[in-house]
N, CA, C and O atoms as a MOPAC input file, in Angstrom:
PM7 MOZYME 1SCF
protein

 N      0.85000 1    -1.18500 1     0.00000 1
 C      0.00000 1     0.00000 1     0.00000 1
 C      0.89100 1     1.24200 1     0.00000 1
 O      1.85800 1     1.33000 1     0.75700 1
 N      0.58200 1     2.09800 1    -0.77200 1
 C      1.32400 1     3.80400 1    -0.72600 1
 C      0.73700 1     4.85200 1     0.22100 1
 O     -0.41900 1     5.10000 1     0.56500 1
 N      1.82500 1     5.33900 1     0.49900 1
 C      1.09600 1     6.39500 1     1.54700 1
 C      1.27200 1     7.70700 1     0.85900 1
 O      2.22700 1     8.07900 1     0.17800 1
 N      0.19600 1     8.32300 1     1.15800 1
 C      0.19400 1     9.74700 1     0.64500 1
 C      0.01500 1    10.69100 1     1.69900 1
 O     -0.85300 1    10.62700 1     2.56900 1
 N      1.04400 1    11.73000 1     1.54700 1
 C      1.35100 1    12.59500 1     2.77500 1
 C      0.63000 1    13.36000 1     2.29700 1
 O      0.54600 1    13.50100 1     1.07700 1
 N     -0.19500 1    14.16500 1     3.31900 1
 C     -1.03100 1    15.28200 1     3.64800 1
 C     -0.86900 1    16.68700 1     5.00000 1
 O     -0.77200 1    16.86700 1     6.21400 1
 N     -0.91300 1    17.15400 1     4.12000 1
 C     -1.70800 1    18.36200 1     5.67800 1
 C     -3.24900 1    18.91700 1     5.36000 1
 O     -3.71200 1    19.50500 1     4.38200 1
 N     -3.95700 1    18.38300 1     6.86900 1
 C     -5.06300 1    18.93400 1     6.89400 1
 C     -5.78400 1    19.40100 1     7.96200 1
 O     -5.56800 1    18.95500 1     9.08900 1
 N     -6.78200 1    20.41100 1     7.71400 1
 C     -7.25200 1    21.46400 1     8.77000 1
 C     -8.73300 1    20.50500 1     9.32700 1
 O     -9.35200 1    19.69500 1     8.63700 1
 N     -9.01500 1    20.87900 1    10.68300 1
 C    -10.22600 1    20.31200 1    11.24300 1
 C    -10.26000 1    22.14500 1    11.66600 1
 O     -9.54400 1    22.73000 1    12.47900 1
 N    -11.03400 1    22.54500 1    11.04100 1
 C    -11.73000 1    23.76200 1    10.97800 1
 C    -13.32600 1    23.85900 1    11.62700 1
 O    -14.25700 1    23.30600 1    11.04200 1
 N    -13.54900 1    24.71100 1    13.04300 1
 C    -14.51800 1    24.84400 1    13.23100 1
 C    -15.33700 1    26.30200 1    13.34600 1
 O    -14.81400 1    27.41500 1    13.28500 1
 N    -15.99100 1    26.16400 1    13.42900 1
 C    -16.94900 1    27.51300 1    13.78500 1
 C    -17.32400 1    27.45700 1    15.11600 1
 O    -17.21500 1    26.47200 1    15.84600 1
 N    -17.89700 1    28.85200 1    15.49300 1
 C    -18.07900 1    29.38200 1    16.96700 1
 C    -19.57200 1    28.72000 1    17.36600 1
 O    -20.14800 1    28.93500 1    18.43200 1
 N    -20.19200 1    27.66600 1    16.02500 1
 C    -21.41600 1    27.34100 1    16.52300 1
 C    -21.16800 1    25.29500 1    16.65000 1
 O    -21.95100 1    24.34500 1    16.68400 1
 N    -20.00400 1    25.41000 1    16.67700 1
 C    -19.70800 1    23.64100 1    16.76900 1
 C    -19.49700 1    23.06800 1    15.95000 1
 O    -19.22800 1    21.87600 1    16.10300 1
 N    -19.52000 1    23.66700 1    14.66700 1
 C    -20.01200 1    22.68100 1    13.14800 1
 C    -18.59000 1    22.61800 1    12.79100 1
 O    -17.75700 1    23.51700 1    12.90600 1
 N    -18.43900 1    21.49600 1    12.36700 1
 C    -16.76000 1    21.05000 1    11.48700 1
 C    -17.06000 1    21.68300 1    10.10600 1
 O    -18.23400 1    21.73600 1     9.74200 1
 N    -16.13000 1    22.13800 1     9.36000 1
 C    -16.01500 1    22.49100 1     8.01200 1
 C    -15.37900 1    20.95300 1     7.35600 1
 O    -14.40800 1    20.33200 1     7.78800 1
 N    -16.42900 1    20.52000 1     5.96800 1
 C    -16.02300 1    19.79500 1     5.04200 1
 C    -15.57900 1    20.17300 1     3.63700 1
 O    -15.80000 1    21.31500 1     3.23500 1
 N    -14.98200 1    19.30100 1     2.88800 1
 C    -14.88500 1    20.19200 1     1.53100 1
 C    -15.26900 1    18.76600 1     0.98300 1
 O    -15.18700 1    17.78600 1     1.72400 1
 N    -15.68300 1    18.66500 1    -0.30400 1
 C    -15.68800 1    17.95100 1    -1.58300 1
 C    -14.85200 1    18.23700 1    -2.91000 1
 O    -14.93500 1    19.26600 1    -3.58000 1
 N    -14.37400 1    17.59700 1    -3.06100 1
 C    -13.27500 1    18.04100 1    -4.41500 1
 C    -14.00600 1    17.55700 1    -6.15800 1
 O    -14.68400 1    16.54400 1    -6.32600 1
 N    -13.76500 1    18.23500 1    -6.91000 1
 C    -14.52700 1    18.00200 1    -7.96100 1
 C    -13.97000 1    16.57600 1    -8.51400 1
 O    -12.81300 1    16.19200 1    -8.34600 1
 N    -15.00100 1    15.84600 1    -9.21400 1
 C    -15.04000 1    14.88000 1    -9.58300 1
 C    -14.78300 1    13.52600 1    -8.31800 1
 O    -14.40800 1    12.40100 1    -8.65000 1
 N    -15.05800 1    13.91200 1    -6.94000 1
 C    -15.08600 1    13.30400 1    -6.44000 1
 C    -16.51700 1    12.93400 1    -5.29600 1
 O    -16.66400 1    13.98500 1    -4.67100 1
 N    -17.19600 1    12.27900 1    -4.97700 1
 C    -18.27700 1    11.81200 1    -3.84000 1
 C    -18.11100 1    11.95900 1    -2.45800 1
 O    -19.05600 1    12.11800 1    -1.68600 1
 N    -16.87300 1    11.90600 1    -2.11000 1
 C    -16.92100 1    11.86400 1    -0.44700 1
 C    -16.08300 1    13.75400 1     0.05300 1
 O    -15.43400 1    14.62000 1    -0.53500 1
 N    -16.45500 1    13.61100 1     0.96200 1
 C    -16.29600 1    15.02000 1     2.01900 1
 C    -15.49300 1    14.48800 1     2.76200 1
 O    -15.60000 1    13.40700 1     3.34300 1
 N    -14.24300 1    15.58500 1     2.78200 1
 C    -13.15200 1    15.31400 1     3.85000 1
 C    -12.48700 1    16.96100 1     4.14600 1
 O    -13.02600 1    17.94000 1     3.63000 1
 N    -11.47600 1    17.06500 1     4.88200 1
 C    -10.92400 1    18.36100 1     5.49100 1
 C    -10.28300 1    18.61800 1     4.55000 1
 O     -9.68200 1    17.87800 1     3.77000 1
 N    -10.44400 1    20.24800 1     4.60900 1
 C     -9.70200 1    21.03500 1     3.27300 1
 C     -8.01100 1    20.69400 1     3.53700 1
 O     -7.76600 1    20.47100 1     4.72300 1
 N     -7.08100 1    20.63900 1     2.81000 1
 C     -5.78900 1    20.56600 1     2.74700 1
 C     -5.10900 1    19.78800 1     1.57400 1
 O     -5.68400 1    19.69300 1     0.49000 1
 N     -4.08200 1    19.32400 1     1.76000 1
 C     -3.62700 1    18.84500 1     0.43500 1
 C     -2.08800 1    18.56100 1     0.52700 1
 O     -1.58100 1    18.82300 1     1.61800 1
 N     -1.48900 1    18.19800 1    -0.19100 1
 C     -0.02900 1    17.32500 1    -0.30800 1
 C      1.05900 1    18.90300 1    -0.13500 1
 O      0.83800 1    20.10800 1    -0.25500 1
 N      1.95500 1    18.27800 1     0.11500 1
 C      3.05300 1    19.15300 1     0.34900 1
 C      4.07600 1    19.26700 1    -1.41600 1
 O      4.40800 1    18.42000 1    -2.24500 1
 N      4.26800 1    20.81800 1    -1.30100 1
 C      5.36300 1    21.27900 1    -2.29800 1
 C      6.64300 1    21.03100 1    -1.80000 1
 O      6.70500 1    20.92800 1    -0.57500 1
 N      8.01200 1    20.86900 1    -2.62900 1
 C      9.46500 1    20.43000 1    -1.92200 1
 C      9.36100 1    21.67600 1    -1.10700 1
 O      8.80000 1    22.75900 1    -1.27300 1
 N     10.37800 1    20.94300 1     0.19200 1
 C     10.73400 1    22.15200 1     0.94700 1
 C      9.56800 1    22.69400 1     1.61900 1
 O      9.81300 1    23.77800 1     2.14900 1
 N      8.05800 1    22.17500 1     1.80500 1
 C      7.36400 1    23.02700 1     2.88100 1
 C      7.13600 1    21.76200 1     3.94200 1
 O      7.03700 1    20.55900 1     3.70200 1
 N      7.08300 1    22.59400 1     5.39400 1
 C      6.52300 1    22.32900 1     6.11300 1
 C      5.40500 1    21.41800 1     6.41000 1
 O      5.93700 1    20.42200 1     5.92200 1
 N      4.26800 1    20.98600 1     6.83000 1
 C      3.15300 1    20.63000 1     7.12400 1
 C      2.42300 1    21.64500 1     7.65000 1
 O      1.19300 1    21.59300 1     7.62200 1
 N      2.99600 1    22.54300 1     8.11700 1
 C      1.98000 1    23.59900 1     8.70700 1
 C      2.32800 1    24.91200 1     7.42600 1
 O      1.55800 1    25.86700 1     7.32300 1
 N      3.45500 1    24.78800 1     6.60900 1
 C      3.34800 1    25.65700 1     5.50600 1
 C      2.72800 1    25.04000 1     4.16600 1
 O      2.62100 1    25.72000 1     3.14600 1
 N      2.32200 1    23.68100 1     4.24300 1
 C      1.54500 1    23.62600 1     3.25000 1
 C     -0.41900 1    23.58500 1     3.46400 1
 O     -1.28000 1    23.65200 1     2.58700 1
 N     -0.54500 1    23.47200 1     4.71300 1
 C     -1.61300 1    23.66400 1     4.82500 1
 C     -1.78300 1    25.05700 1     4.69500 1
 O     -2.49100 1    25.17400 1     3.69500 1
 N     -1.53900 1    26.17000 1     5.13400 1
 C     -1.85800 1    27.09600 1     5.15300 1
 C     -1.86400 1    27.82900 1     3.47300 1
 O     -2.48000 1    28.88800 1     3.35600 1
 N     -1.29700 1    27.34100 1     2.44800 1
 C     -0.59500 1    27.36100 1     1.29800 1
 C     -2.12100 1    26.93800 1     0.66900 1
 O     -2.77800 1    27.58800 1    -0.14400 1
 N     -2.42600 1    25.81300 1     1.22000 1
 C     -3.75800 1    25.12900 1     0.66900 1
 C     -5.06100 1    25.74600 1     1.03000 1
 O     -6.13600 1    25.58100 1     0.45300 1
 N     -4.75500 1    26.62200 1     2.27200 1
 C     -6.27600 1    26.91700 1     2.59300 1
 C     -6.44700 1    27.92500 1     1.72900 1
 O     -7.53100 1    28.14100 1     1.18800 1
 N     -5.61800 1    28.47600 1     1.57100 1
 C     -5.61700 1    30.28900 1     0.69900 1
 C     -5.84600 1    29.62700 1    -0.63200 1
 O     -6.31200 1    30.42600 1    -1.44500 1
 N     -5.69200 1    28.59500 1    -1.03600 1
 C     -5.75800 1    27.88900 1    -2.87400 1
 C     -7.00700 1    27.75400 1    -2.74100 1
 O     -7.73900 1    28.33200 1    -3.54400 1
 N     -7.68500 1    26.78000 1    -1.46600 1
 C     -9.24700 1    26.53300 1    -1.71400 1
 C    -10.21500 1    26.84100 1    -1.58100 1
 O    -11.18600 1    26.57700 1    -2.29000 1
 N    -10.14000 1    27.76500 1    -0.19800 1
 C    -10.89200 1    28.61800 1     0.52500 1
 C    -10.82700 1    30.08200 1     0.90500 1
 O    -11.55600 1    30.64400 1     1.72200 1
 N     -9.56000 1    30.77600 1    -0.01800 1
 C     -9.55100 1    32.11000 1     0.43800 1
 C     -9.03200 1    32.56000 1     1.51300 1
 O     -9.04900 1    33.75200 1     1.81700 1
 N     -8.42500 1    31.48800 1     2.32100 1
 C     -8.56400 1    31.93400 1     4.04800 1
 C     -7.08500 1    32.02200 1     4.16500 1
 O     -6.40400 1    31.31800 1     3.42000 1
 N     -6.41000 1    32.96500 1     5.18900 1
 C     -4.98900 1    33.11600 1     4.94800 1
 C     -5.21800 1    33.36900 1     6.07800 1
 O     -6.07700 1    33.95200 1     6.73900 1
 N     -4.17100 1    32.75700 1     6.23700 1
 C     -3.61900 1    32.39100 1     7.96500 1
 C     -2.23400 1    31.74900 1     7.91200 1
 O     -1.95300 1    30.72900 1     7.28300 1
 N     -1.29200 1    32.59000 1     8.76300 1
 C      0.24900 1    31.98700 1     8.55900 1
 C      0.13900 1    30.70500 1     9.76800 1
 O     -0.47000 1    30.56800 1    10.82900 1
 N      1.18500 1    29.79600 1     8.87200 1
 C      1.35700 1    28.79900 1     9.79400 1
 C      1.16500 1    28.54000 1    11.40400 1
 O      0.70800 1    27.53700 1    11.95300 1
 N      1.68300 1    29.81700 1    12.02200 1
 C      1.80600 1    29.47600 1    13.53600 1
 C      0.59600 1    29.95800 1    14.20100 1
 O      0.66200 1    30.24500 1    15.39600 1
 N     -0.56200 1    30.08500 1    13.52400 1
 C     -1.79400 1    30.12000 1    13.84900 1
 C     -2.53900 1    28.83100 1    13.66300 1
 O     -3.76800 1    28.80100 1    13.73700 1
 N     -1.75200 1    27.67800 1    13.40200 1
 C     -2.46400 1    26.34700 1    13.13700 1
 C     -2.22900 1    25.45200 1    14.46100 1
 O     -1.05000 1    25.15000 1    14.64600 1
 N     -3.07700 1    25.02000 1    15.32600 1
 C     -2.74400 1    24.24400 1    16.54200 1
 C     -2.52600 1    22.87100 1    15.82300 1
 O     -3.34300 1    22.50300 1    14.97800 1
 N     -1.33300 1    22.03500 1    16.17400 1
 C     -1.20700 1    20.90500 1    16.05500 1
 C     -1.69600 1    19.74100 1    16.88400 1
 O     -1.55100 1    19.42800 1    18.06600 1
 N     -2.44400 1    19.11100 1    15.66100 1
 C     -3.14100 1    17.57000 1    16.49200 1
 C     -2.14000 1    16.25800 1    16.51500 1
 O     -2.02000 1    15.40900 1    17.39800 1
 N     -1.49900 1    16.37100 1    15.32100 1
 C     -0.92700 1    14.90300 1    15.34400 1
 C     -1.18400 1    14.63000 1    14.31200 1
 O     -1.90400 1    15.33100 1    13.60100 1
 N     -0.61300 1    13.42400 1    13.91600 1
 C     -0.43900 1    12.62000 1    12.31000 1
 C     -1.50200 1    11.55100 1    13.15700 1
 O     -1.84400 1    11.14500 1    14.26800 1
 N     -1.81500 1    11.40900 1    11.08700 1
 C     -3.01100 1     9.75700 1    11.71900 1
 C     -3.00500 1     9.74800 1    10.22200 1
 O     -2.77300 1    10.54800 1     9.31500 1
 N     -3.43900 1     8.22200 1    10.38800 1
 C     -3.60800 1     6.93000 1     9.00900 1
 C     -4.34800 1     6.36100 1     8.60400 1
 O     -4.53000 1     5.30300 1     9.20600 1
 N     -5.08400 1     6.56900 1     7.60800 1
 C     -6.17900 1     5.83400 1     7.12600 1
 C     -6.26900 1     5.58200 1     6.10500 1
 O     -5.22400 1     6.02500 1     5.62700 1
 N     -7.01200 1     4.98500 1     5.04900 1
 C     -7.35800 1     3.98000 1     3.87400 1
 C     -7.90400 1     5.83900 1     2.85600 1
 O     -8.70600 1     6.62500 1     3.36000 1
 N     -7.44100 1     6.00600 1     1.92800 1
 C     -7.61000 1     7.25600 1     0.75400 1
 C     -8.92200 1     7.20800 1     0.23200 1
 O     -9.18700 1     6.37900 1    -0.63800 1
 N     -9.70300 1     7.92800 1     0.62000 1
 C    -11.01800 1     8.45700 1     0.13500 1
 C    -11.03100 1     8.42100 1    -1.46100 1
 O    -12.12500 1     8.64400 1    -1.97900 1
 N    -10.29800 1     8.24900 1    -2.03100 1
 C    -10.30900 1     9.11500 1    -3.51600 1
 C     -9.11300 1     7.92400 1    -4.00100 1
 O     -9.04800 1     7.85100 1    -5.22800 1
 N     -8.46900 1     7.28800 1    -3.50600 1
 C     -7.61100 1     6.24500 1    -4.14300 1
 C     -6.98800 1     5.05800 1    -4.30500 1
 O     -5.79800 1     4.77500 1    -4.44300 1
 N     -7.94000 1     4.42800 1    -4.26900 1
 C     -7.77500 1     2.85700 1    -3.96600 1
 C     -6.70900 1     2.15400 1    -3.94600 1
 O     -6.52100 1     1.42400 1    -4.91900 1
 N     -6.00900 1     2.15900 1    -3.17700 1
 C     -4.76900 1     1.19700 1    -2.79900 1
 C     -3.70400 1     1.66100 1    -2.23700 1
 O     -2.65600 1     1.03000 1    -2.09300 1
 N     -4.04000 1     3.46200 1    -1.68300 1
 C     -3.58600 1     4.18800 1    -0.92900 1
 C     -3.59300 1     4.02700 1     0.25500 1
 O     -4.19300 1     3.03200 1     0.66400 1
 N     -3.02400 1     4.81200 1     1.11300 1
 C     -3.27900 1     5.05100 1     2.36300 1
 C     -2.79100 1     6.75600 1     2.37900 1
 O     -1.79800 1     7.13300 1     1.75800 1
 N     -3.51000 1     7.52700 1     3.05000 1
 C     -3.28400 1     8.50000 1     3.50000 1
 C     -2.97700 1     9.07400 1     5.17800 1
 O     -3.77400 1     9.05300 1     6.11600 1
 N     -1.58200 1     9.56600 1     5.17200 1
 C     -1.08900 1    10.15300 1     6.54800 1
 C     -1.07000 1    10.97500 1     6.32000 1
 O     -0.53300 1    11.48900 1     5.33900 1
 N     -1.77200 1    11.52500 1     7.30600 1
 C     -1.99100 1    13.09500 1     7.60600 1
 C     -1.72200 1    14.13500 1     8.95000 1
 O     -2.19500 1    14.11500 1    10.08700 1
 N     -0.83500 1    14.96000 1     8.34400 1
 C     -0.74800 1    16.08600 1     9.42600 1
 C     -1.69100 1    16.86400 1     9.57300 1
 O     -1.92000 1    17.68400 1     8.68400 1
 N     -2.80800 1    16.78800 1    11.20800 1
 C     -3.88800 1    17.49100 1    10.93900 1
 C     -3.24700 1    18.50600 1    12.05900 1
 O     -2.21900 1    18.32300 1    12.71000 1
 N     -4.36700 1    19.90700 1    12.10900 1
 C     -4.10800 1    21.19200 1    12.87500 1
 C     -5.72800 1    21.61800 1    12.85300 1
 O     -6.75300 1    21.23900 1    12.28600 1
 N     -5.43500 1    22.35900 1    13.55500 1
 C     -6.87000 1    22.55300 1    13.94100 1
 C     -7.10100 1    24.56700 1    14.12200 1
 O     -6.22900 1    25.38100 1    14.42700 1
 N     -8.47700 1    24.80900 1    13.82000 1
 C     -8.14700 1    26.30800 1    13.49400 1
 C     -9.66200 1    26.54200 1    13.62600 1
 O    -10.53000 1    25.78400 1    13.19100 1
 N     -9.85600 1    27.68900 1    14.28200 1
 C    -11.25600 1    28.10100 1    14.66800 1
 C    -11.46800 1    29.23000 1    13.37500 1
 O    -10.66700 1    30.16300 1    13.42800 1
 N    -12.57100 1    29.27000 1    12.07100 1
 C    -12.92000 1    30.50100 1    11.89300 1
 C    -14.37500 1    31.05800 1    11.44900 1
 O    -15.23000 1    30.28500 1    11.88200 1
 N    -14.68900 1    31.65200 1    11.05400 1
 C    -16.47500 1    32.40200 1    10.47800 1
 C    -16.87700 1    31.65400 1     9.41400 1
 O    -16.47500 1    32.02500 1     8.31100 1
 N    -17.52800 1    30.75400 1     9.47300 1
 C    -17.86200 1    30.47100 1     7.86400 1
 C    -18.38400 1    31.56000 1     6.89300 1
 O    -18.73100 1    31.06400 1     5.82100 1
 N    -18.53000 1    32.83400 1     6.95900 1
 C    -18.24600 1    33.76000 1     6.09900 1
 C    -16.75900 1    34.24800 1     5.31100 1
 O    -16.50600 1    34.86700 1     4.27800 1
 N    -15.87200 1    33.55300 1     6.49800 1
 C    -14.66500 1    33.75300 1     5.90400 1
 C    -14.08900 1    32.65200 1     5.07500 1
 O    -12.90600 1    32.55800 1     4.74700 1
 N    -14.91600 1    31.94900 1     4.81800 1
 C    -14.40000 1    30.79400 1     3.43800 1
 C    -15.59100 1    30.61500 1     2.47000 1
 O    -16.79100 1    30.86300 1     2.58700 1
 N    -14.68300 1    29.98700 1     1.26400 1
 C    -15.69800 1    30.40900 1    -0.24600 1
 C    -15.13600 1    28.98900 1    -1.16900 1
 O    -13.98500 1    29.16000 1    -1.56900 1
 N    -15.67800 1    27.78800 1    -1.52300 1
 C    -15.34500 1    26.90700 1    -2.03900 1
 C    -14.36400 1    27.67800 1    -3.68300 1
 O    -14.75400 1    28.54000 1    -4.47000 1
 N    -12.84800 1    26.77600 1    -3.64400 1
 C    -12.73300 1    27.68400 1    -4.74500 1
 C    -11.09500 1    27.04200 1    -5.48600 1
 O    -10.45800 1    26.48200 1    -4.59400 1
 N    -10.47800 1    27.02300 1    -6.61100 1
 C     -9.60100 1    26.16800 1    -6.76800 1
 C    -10.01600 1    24.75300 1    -7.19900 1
 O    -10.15800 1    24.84900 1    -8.41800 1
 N    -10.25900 1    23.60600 1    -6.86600 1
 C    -10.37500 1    22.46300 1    -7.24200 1
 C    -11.61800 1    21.82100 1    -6.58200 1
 O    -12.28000 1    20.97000 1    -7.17800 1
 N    -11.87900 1    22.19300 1    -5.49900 1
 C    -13.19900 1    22.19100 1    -4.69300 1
 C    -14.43200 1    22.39000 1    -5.61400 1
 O    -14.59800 1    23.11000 1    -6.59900 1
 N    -15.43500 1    21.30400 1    -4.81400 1
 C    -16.79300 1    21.46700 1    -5.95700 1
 C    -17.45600 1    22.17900 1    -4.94600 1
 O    -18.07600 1    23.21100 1    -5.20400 1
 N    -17.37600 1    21.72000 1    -3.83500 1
 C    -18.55800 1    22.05400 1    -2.78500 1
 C    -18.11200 1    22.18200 1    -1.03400 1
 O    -17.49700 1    21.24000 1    -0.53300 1
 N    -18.38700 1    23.11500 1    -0.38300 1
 C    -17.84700 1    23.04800 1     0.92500 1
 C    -19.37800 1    22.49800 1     2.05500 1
 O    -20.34900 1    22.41500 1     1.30200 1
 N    -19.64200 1    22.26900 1     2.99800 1
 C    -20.48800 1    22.19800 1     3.97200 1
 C    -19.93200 1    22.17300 1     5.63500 1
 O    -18.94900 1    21.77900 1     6.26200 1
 N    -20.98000 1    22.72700 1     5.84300 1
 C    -20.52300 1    22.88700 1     7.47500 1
 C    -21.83200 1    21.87100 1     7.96300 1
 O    -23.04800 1    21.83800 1     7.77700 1
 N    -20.69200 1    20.98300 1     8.78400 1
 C    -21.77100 1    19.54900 1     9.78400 1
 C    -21.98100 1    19.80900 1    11.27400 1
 O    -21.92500 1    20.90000 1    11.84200 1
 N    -22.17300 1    18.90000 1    11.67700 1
 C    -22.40000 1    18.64900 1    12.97200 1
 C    -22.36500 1    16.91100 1    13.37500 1
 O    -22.35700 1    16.09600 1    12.45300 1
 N    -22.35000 1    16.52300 1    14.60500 1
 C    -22.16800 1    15.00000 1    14.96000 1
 C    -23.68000 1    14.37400 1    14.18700 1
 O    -23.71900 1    13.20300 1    13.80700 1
 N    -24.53400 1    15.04200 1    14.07000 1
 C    -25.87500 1    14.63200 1    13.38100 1
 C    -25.72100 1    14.18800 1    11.83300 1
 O    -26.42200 1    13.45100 1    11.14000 1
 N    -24.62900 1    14.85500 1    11.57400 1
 C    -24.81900 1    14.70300 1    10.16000 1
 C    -23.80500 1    13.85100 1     9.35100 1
 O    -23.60600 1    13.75400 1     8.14100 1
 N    -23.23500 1    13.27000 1    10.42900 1
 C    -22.01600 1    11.99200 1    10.12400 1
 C    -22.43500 1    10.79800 1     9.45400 1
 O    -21.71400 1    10.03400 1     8.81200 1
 N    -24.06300 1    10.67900 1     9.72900 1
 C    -24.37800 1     9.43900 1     8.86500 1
 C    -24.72200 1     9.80600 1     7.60000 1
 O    -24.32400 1     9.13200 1     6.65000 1
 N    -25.40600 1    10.77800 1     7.44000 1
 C    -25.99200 1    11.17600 1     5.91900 1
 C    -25.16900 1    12.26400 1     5.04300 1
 O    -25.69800 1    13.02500 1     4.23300 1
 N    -23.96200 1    12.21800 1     5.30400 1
 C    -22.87500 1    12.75400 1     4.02700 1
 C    -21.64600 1    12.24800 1     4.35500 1
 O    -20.89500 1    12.29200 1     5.33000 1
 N    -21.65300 1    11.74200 1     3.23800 1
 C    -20.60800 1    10.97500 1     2.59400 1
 C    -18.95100 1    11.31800 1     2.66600 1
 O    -18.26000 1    12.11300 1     2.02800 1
 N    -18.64200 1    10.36800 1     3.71800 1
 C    -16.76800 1    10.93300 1     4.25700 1
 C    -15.97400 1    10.30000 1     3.82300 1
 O    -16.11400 1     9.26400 1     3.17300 1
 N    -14.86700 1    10.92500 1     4.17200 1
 C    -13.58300 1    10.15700 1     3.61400 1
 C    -13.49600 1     9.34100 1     5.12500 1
 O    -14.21600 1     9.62400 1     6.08300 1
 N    -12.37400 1     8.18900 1     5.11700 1
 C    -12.31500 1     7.26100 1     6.34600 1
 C    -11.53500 1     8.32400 1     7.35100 1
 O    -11.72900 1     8.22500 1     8.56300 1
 N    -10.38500 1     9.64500 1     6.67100 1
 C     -9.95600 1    10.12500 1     7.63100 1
 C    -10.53800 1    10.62800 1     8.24500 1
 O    -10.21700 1    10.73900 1     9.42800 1
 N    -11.48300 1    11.08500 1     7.84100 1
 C    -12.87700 1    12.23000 1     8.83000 1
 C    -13.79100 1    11.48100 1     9.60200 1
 O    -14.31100 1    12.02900 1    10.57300 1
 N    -14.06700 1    10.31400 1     9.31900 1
 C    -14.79200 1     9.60500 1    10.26500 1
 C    -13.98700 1     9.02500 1    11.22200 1
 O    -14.46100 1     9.07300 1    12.35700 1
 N    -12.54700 1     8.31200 1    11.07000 1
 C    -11.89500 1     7.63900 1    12.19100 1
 C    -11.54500 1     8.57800 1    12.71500 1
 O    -12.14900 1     8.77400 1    13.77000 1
 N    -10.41900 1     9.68400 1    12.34000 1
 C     -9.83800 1    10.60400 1    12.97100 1
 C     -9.78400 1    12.02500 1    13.54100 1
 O     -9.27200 1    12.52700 1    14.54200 1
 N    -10.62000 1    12.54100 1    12.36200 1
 C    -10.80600 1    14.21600 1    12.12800 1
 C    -11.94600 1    15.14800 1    13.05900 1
 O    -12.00700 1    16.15100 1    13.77000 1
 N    -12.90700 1    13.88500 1    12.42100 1
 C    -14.23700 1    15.07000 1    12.67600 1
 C    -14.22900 1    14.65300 1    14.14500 1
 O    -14.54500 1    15.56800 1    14.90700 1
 N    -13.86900 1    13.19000 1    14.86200 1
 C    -13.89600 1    13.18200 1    16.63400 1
 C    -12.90000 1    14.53300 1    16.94400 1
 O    -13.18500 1    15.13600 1    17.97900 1
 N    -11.90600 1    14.99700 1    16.25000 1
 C    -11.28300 1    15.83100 1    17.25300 1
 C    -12.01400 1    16.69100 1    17.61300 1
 O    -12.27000 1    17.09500 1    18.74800 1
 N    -12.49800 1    17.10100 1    16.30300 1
 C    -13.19100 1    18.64500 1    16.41200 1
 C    -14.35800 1    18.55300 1    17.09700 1
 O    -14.75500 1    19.66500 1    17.44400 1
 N    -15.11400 1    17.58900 1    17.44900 1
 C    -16.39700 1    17.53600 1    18.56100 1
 C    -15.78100 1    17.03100 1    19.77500 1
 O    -16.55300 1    17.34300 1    20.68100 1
 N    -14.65600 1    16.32900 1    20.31800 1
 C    -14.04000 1    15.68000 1    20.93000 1
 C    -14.65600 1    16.23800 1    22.46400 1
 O    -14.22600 1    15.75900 1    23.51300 1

């Protein structure tokens, strides 16, 4: 199995709700972020990614670190994806689906059964952010 390195945000709002994204041409909802360029960080490529997908700019040392975690690739069968997640409080007025993204939504623990996740957001992600 291949692993594909990631950084990704568990983004919430001041009303509890996790931020999801959907990527075009794809079915499942998982946390905005994305693979690293040579030479960045994990906390400089997330932040690199949020401003690509969502508009939202925020320098690195505004990202609280959760920890790496491992799970089976939403989007690529025979993957595995490790991910550096961080965690970041902001307005859902201050993000705008945009870049490669089809669709963004803001959830809640209610809404874990009826939209469609990636395995990292259900094993790992979305417990932090309601944790």
């Amino acid at each position: 199995m291949t692993d594909i390195h990631v950084s990704a945000a568990v983004i919430t709002d001041g009303d509890g709700r996790a931020l999801v994204v959907r990527k075009q041409g794809t079915t499942r909802f998982m946390q905005p972020g994305g693979k690293p360029e040579a030479g960045e960080s994990a906390a400089e490529t997330l932040a690199r990614e949020l401003e690509e997908e969502l508009g939202l700019r925020v320098s690195p040392a505004e990202l609280v670190p959760l920890g790496t975690f491992v799970s089976d690739a939403a989007n690529e069968p025979g993957h595995r994806v490790v991910a550096s997640a961080f965690s970041l409080v902001v307005a859902p007025a201050d993000v705008v689906a945009q870049a490669e993204l089809a669709e963004l939504r803001w959830i809640t623990p209610a809404d874990v059964q009826s939209v469609p996740l990636a395995p990292l957001s259900v094993e790992h992600l979305l417990p932090l952010a309601w944790g």
